[in-house]
C-alpha positions as CSV (number, residue, x, y, z in Angstrom):
1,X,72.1,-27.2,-37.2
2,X,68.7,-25.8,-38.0
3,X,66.2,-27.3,-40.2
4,X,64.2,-25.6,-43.0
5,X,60.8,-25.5,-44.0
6,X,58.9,-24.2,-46.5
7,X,55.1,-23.1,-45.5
8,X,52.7,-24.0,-46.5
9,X,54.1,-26.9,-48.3
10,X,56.2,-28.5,-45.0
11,X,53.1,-27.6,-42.7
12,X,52.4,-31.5,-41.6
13,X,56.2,-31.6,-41.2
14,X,56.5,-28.7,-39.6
15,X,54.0,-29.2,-37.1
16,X,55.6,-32.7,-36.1
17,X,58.9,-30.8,-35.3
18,X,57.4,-28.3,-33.3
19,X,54.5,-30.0,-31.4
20,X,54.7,-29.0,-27.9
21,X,52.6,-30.4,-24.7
22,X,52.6,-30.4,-21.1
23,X,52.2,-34.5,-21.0
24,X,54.6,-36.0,-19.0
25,X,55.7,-40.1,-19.0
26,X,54.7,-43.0,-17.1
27,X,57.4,-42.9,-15.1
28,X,57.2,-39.7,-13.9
29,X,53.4,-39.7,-13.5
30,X,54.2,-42.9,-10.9
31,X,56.7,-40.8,-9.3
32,X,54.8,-37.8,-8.4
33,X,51.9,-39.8,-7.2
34,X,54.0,-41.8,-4.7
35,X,55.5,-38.2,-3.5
36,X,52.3,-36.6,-3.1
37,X,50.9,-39.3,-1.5
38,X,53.4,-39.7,1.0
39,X,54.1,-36.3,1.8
40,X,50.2,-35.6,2.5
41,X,49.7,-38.9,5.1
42,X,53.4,-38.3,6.3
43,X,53.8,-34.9,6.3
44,X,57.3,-33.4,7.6
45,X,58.8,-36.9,7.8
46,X,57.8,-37.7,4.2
47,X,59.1,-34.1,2.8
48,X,62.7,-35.0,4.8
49,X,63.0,-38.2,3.3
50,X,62.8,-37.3,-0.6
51,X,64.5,-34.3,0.2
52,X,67.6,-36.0,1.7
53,X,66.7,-38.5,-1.5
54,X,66.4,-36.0,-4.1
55,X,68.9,-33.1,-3.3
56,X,71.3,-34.8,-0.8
57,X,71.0,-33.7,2.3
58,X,69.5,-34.4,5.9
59,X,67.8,-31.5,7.2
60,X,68.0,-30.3,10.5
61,X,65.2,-27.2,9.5
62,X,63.7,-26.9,6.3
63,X,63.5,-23.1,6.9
64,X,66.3,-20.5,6.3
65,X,66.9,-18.3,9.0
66,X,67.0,-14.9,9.2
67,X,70.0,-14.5,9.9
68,X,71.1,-16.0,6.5
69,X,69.0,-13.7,4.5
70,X,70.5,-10.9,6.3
71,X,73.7,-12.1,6.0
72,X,73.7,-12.9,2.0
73,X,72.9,-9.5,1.9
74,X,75.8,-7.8,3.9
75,X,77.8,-9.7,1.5
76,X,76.3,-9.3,-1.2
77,X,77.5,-7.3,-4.1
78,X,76.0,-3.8,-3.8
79,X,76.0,-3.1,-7.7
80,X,74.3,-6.4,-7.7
81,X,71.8,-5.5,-5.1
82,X,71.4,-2.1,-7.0
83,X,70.7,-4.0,-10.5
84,X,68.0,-6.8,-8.5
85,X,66.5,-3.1,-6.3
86,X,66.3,-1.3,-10.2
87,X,64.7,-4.0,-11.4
88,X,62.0,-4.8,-8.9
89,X,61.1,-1.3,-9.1
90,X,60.2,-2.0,-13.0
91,X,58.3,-5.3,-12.4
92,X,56.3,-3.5,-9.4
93,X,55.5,-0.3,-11.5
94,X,54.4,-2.4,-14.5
95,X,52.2,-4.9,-12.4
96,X,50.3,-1.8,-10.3
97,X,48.6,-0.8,-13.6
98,X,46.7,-4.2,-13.4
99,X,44.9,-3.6,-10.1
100,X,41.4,-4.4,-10.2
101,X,38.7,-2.5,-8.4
102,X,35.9,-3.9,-6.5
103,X,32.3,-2.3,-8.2
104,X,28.6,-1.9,-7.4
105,X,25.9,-0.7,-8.6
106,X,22.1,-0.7,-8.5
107,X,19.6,-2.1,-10.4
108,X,16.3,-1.8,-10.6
109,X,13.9,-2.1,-7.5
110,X,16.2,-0.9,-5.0
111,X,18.7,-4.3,-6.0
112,X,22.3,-4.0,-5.2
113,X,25.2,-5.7,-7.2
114,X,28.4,-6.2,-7.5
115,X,31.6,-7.6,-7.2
116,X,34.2,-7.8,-4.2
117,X,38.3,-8.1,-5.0
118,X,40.3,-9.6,-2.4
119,X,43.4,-11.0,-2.1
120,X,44.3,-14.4,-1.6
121,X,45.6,-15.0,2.2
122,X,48.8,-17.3,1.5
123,X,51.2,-17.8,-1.5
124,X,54.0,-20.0,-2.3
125,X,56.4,-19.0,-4.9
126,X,58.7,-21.7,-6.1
127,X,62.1,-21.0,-7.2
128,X,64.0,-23.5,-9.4
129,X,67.3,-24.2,-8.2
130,X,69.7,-27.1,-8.9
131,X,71.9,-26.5,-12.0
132,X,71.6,-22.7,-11.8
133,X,70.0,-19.6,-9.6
134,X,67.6,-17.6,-10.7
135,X,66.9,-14.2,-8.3
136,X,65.0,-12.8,-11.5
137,X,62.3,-15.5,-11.0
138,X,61.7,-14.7,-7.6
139,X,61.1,-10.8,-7.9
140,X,58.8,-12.1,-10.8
141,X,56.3,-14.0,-8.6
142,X,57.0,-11.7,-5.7
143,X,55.9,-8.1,-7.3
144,X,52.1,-9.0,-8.3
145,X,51.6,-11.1,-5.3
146,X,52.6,-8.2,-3.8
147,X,50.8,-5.6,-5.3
148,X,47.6,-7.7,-5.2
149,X,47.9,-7.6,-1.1
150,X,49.0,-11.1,-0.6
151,X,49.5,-11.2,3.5
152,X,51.6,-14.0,3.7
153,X,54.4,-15.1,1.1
154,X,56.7,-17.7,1.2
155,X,59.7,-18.7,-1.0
156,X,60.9,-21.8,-1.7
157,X,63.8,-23.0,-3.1
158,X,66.4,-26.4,-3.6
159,X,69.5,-26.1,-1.1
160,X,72.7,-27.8,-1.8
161,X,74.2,-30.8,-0.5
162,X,75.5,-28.5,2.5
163,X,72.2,-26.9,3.2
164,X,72.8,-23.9,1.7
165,X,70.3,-22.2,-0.5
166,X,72.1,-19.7,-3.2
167,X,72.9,-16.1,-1.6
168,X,71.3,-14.6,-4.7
169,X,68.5,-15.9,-4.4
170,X,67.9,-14.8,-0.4
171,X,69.3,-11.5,-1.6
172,X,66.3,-10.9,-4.0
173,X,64.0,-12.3,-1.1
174,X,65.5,-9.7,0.8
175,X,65.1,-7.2,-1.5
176,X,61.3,-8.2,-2.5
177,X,61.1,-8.1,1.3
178,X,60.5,-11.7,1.8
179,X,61.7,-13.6,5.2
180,X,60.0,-16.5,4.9
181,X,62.3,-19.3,2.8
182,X,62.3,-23.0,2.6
183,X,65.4,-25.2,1.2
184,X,63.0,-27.2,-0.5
185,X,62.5,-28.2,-3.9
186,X,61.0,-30.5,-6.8
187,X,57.2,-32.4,-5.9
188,X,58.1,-32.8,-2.1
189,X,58.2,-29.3,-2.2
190,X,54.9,-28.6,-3.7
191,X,53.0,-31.1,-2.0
192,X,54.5,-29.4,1.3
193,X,52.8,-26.6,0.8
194,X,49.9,-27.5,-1.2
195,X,48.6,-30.0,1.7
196,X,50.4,-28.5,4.5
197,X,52.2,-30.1,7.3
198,X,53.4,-30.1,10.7
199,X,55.3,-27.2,10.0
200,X,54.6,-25.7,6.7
201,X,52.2,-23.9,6.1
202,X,49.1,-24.7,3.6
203,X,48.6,-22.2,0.8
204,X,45.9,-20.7,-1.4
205,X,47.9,-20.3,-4.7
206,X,51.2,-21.8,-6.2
207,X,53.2,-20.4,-8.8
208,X,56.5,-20.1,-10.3
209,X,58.4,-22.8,-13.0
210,X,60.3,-26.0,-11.9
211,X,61.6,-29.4,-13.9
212,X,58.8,-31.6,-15.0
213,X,58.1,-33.2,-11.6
214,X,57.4,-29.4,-10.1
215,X,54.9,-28.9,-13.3
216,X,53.0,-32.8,-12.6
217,X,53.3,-31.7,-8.8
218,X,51.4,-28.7,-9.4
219,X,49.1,-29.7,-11.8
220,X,47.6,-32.7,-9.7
221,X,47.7,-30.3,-6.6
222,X,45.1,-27.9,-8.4
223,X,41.9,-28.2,-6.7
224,X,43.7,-27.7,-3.4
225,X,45.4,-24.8,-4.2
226,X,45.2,-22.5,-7.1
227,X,48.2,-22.6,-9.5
228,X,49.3,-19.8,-12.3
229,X,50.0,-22.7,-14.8
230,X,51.6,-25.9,-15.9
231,X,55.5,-24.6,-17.3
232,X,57.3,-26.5,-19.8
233,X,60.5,-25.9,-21.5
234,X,61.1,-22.5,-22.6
235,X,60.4,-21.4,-25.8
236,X,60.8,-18.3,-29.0
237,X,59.6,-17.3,-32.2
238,X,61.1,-15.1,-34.3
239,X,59.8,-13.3,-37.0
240,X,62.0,-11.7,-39.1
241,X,62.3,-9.4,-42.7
242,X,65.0,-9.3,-45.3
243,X,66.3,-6.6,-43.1
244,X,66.7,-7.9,-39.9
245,X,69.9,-8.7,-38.0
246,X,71.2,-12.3,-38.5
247,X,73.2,-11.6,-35.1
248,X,70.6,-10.6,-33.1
249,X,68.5,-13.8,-34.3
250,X,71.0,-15.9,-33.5
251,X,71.9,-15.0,-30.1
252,X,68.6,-14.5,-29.1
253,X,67.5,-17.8,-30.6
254,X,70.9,-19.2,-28.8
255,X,69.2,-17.6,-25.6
256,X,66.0,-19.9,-25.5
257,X,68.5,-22.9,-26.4
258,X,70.6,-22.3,-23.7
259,X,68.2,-23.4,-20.9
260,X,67.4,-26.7,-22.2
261,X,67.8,-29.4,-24.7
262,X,63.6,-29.3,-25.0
263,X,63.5,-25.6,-25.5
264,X,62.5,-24.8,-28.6
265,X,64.1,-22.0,-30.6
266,X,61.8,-21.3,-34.8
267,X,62.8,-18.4,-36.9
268,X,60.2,-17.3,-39.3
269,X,61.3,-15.2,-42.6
270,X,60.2,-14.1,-46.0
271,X,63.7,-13.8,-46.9
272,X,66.0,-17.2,-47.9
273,X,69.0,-14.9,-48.0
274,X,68.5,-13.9,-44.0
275,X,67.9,-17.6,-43.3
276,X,71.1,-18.8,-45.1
277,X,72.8,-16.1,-43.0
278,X,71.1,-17.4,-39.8
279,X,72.5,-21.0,-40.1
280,X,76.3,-20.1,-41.5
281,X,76.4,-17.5,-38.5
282,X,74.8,-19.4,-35.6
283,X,77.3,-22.7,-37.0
284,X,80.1,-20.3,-36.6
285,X,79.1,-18.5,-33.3
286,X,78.1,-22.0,-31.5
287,X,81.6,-23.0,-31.0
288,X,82.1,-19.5,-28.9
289,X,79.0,-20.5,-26.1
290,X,79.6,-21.9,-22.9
291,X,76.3,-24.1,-23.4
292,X,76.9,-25.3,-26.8
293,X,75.9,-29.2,-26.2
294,X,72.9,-27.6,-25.1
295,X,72.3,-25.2,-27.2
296,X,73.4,-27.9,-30.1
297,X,70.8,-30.5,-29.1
298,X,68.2,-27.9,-28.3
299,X,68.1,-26.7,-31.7
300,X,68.3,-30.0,-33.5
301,X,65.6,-31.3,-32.0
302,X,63.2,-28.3,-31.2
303,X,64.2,-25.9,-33.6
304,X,64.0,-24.3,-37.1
305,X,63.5,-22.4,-39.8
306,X,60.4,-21.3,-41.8
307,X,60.7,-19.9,-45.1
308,X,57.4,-17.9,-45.5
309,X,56.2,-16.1,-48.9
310,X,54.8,-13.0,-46.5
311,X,54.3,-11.3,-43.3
312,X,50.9,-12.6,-42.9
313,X,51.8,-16.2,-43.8
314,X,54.8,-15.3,-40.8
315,X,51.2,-14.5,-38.2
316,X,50.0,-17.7,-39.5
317,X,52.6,-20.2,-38.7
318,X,53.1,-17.9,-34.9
319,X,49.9,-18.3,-34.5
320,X,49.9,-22.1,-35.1
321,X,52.7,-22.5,-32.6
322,X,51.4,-20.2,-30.5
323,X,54.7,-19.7,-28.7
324,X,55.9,-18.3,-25.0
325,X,58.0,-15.5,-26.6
326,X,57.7,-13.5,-29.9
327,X,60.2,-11.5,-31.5
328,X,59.4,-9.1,-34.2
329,X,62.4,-8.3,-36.7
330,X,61.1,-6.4,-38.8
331,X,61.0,-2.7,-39.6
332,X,57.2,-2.0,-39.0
333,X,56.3,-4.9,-35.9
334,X,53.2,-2.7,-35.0
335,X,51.9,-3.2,-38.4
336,X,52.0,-6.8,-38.2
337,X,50.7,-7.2,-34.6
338,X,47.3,-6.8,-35.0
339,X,47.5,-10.0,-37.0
340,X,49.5,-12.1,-33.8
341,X,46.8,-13.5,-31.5
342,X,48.1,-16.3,-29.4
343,X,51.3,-15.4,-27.6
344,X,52.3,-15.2,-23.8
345,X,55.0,-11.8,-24.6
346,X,55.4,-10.1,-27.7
347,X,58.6,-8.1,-28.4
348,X,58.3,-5.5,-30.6
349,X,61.2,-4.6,-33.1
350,X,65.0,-5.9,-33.2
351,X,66.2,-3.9,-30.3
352,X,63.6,-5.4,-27.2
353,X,65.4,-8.7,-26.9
354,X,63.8,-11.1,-25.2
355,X,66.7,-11.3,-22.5
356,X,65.3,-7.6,-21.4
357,X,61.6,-9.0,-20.7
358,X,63.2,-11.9,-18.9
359,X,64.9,-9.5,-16.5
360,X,64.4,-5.6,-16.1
361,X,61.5,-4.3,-18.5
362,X,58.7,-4.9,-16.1
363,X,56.5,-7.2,-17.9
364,X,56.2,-10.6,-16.0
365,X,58.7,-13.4,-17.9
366,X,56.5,-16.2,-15.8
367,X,54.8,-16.7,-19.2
368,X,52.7,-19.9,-20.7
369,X,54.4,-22.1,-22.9
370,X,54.0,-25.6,-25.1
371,X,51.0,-23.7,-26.8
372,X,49.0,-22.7,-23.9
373,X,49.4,-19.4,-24.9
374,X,46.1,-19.6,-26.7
375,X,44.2,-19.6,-23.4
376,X,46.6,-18.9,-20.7
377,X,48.5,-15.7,-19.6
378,X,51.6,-14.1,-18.3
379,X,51.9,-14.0,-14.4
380,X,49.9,-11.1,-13.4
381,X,48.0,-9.4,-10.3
382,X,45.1,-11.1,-11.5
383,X,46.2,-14.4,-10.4
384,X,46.7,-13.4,-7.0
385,X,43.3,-12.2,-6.0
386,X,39.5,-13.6,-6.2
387,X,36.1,-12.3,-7.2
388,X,33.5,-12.5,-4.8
389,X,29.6,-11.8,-6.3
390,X,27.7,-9.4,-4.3
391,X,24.1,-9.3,-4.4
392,X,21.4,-7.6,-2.3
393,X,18.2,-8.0,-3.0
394,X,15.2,-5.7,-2.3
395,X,11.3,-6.8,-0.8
396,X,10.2,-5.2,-3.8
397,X,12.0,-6.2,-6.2
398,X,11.4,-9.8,-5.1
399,X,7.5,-9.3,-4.9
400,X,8.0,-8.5,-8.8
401,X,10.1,-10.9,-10.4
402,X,9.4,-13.7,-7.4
403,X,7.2,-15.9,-9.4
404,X,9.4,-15.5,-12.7
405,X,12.5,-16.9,-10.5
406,X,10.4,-19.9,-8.9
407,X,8.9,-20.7,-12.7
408,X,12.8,-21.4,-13.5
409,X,13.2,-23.2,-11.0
410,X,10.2,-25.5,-11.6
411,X,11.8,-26.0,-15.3
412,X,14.8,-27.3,-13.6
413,X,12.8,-29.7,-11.5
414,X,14.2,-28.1,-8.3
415,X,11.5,-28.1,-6.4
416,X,13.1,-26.5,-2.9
417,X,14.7,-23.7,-5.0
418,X,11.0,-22.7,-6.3
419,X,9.6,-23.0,-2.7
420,X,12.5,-20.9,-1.3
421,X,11.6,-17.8,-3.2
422,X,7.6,-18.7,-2.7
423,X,8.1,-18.7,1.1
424,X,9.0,-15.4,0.9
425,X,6.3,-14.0,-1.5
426,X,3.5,-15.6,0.5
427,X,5.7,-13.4,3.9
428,X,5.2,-10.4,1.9
């Protein structure tokens, strides 16, 4: 079920099993293009036409109303509704202690500086649908757009053949206190409201995870919108000691698996006896999951495991995969973490399971993957809101520094930018 390597001796091997990247084929290059195009000369006529192409239906309005938000609530379950209220209350408490403050301050020559923090104006936050609902990945995009002080958000989100988008999902916009939701999804969707149309509006910043036509969609839109990043299939690490759980590894590798045949699933041990116990249980326990084809094909082809001589050869091979989750399984993780650089969420010790980040801890799950970890980072307020330079320049202080600034300039060969500040000298 699972391969094994031996580091560093399979390392070439090993890295060809694992490679990850956000590249996309021809085919699907061609496809996006043609959507974007059309949707941004054809606007609401374009977005109808792939959408009753792509998710089977002919849309009287693209918007659900009201009355269906209020109404999949009413009906909701209200243990549910107490789990998705609990839970938004986590995310929103963790994201608040990454609100950045505007600062100034004054330099010499009565010069003031600094730097404005405002939020953006308009946000769209995509929901995948399709093959399964997930509420949790709306209150994820909702909370820091939230707490950032986003005035205007919009969700959107595939419908069904009937037009119906998932009560679960309105539920959570009800609960994140969200009323404006489209039935739309895949590249139609995010050229809708990266362009804007007759009757969508155009937004300053798109985020959220979709298929690989959502993640094309959004990377050629950047330019015209700001995005959080480009998502590919889901992905975990484990790192484990001779005295971790072989249960616990298995299920939660089994939990990345699930999604996807392209997710990728790597356990990483000092101990051979831990990994022999990983593959006879996890052969075993497949024939119990719902998912198995899934989960089967997922780990043949994306997953494995690494047989390590140490803890720090374990940071090494992380660190070289650079994955969207990492488990620590092992009886000191805070020892070991200092050596772990490149990861989008790090779970420390057998007991935080991944499946609690992904829903109720607080920490954002909308996390970089395929090895952008290295320079990307979780969803966060940070996304949502823009820096603006503030500078206020004194008489005086121009008078000293004037002809220092204009000598620059002439180094550049910008001759306007040297006369600019010269003007003013000679109107002192």
């Amino acid at each position: 079920m699972l391969r094994l390597y031996r580091f560093p001796e399979d390392r070439a091997a090993l890295q060809d099993q694992l490679h990850r990247s956000v590249t996309v084929d021809a085919s699907v290059q061609s496809a996006v293009d043609d959507i974007l195009y059309h949707v941004r000369h054809h606007g609401d006529r374009a977005v109808r036409d792939y959408t009753e192409r792509f998710q089977g239906i002919s849309l009287s309005s693209m918007f659900v109303a009201s009355e269906e938000i209020d109404a999949a609530r009413a009906n909701a379950d209200p243990e549910f509704v107490a789990l998705l209220e609990e839970a938004y209350a986590n995310i929103m408490r963790f994201h608040q202690h990454e609100v950045e403050k505007s600062f100034f301050y004054e330099a010499d020559g009565g010069v003031l500086l600094g730097q404005r923090v405002t939020p953006m104006e308009k946000a769209l936050l995509y929901v995948p649908g399709g093959k399964a609902s997930y509420p949790s990945s709306l209150l994820m995009n909702a909370a820091p757009a939230t707490v950032a002080g986003v005035n205007d958000m919009f969700v959107t989100t595939p419908c069904d053949a009937f037009g119906a988008v998932n009560p679960d999902i309105l539920v959570a916009a009800s609960v994140a206190g969200i009323r404006s939701v489209y039935k739309l999804g895949g590249a139609q969707a995010i050229a809708a409201f990266a362009y804007g149309t007759e009757t969508i509006p155009k937004v300053d910043i798109i985020t959220g995870p979709g298929n690989k036509y959502v993640a094309l969609a959004k990377k050629q839109v950047f330019g015209h919108v700001s995005i959080d990043s480009i998502a590919g299939p889901s992905e975990v690490v484990i790192i484990a000691d001779e005295f971790a759980n072989p249960e616990f590894i298995v299920l939660d590798m089994f939990a990345q698996a699930e999604h996807d045949p392209d997710a990728s699933s790597v356990l990483i041990t000092t101990s051979a006896t831990l990994a022999a116990a990983v593959q006879k249980h996890g052969e075993t326990r497949l024939l119990t999951m719902l998912r198995q084809d899934i989960i089967a094909q997922s780990l043949q082809h994306n997953g494995a495991i690494v047989l390590v001589q140490s803890l720090e050869e374990a940071c090494i091979v992380s660190d070289m995969i650079a994955p969207e989750h990492l488990e620590l399984h092992v009886n000191h993780p805070w020892d070991i973490l200092p050596q772990l650089h490149h990861a989008g969420a790090i779970f420390m010790g057998e007991y935080s399971c991944e499946t609690v980040g992904d829903y109720f801890a607080g920490p954002n799950h909308t996390l970089p993957t395929s090895g952008t970890a290295r320079f990307f980072s979780p969803l966060s307020v940070r996304d949502f809101v823009k820096h603006t330079s503030i500078i206020s320049y004194s008489k005086k202080q121009l008078q000293h520094t004037g002809e220092k600034i204009a000598a620059f300039a002439d180094r550049e060969g910008l001759q306007a930018h040297a006369e600019a500040v010269r003007a003013r000298l000679r109107a002192l």
